[in-house]
N, C-alpha and C positions, 0 to 999 in steps of 0.2 A: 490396439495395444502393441500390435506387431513393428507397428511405423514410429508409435511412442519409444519401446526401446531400442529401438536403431537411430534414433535420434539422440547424441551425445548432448549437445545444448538442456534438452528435456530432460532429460537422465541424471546431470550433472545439477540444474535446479531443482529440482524435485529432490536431489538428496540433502542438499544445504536446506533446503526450504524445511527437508520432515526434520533433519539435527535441529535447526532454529524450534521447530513445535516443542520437540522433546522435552529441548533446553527449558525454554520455557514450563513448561508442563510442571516437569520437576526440578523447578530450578531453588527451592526450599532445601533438597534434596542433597543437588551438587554442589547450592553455596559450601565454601571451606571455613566461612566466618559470619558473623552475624552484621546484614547488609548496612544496616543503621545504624553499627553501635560507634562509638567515636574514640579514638584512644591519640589524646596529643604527640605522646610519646611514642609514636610511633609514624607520625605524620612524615609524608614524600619518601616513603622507603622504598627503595626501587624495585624492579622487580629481581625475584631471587629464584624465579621457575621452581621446575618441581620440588626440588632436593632444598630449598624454604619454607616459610613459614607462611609468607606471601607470594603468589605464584607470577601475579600483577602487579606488585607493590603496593603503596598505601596513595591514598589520597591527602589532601591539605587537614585534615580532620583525623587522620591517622584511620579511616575507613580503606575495606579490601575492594579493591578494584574489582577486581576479576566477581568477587561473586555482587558487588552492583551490578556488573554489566549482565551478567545473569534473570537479576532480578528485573533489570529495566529492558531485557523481550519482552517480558510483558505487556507491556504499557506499547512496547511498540508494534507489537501483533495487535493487540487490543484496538489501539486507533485505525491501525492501516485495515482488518478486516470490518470494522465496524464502518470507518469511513467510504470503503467502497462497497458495503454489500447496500449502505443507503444513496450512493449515486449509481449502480445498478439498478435498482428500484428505482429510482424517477426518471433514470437516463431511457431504462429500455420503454417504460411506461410511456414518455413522453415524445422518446427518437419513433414509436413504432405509432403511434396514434397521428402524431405529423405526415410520414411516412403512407400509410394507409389510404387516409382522408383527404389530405392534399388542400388545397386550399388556402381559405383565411386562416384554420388552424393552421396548416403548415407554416404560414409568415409567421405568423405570431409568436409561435414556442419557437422560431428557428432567429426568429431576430432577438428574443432573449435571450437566449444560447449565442448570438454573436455581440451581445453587451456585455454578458458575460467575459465571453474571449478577448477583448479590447481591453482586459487591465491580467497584467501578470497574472500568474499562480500563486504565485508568493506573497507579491503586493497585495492580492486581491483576499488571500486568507490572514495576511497580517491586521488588515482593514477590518474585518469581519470581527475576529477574536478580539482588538481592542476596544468597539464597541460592544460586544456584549462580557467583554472579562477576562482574563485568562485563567485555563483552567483545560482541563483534558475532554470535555465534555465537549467545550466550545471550540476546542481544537479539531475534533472530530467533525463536530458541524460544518466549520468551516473548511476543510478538507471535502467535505460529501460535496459541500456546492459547487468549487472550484475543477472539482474529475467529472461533473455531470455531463458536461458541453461537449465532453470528447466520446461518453456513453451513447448522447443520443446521436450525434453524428453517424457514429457507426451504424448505430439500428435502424436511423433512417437510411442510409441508404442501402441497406439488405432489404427492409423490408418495400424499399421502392421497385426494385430487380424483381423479386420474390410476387408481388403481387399480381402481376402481368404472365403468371406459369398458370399451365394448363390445372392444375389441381386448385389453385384458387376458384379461377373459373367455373370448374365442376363443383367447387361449397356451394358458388352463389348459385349455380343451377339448382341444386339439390335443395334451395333456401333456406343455408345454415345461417346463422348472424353472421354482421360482419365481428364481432367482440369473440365468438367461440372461431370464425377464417384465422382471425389476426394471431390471438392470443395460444391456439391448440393447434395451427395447421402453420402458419408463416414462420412469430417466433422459433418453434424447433428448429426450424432451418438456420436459424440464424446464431446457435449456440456458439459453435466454433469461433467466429471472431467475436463474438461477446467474450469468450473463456480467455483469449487473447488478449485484450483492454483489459480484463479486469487484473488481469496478472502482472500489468503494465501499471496499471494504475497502482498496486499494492506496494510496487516498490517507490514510485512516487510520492506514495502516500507519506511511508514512511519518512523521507527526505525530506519534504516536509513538515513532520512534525516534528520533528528535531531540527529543523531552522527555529520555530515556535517559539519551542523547548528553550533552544540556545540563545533566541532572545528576550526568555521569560514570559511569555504569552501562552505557553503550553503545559507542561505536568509542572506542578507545584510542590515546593518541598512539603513533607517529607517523599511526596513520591519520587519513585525513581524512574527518569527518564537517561537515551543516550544522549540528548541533546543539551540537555543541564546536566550530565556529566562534561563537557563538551567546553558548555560555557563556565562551570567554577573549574576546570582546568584551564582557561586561558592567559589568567594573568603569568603561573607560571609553566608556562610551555618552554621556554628556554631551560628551566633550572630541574624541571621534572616534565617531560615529554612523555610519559607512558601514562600521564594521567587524559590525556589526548587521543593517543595513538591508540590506544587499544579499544573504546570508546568510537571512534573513530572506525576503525577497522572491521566493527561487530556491521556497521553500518553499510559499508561496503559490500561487502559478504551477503548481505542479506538483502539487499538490493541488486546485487550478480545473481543472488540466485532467485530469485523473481524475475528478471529482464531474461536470463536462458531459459527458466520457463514459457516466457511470452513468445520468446522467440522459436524455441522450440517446436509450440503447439501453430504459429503458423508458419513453419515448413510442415508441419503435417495436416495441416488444411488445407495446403494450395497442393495439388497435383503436382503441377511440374517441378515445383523444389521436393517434392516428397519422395521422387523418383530419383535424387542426385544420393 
């Protein structure tokens, strides 16, 4: 905790990361207008900050920007933690059972893990979602497959390092399994840059589901995504830019503050940058 808050990257992610939760949390709360209502008559009103009525201006529907973009943390927290807490689970399951065993398994999972890597991220989850549908569901899925490859990478090579220490050795002495060596003695060791990846991976995530989003493959009206906020702002982005821009910007932000988190926790897992 002592090297966590001496570290500004950390510090600085962690605080945009807990406003993003908040936001989210109660974002029913802080909306100023009702997300989905539609008023023509008030359609591409610009914004008019605090001292208006619209803080964000309107959208093409006379809907309020600002408390869309509210409502649609949601959906973006929603994918990014769901999507990486299900390539965590098969990445580390599968990086650390390769890793371990060695072998035929090792080929085997680590050469689908590099079919895998052989098509884009993007291409490869735009591929996925259009054959089974689009929808947030499927957006998710396809997100968890495409972050896997980089999950087990990691785990396998901790737990190739890891396996060859003297306290492995003393489990197998002791004739612990190798499933309670691997899963209760190796993995711990291995948390630190797991916590890493995954912090990397959330803001990822999210950038991808608002490509999805933005080319229709992802949340579906009526829900509220930033990515289909994104895309029915594009026709007029010359004539009303804020329906873009701010949309846009929640995105930024919140992929800054995920990346200095990752970045963060590994200066304070490596020694020698931990000490600058």
């Amino acid at each position: 905790m002592k090297h966590f808050l001496r570290s500004k990257s950390a510090v600085t992610g962690l605080i945009l990361i807990g406003v993003l939760i908040l936001v989210a949390i109660f974002a029913d709360v802080l909306a100023p207008h009702d997300p989905y209502k539609m008023d023509i008559w008030n359609s591409y009103r610009a914004p008019e900050g605090f001292s208006g009525e619209f803080i964000l201006g309107t959208d093409d529907m006379g809907r309020d920007v600002l408390s869309r973009i509210l409502m649609g943390s949601r959906v973006s927290l929603l994918v990014a933690a769901t999507a990486t807490g299900v390539s965590l689970l098969f990445g580390i399951t599968l990086g650390a059972v390769a890793g371990y065993f060695g072998g035929v398994v090792d080929s085997v999972i680590m050469r689908l893990m590099d079919l895998i890597l052989a098509f884009p991220s993007v291409l490869l989850a735009i591929a996925i979602v259009a054959s089974l549908g689009p929808g947030v569901i499927n957006a998710m899925f396809a997100i968890a497959i495409v972050r896997v490859p980089a999950m087990v990478r990691v785990t396998r090579s901790m737990v190739l390092g890891l396996k060859e220490e003297e306290f492995v050795m003393a489990g197998k002495a002791l004739g612990l399994s190798d499933r309670r060596i691997l899963f209760r003695h190796i993995l711990i060791n291995c948390i630190a840059p797991i916590l890493v990846v995954a912090s990397l991976n959330m803001g990822t995530a999210i950038v991808v589901e608002a490509t999805l989003s933005f080319l229709g493959l992802g949340a579906q009206p009526p829900v509220i995504s930033w990515g289909r906020m994104l895309a029915l702002g594009r026709d007029s982005i010359r004539t009303a830019a804020h329906i873009t821009l701010y949309p846009g910007l929640a995105i930024v932000f919140t992929v800054l503050g995920f990346n200095l988190l990752g970045d963060g926790l590994r200066d304070i897992g490596d020694p020698q940058l931990r000490g600058r």
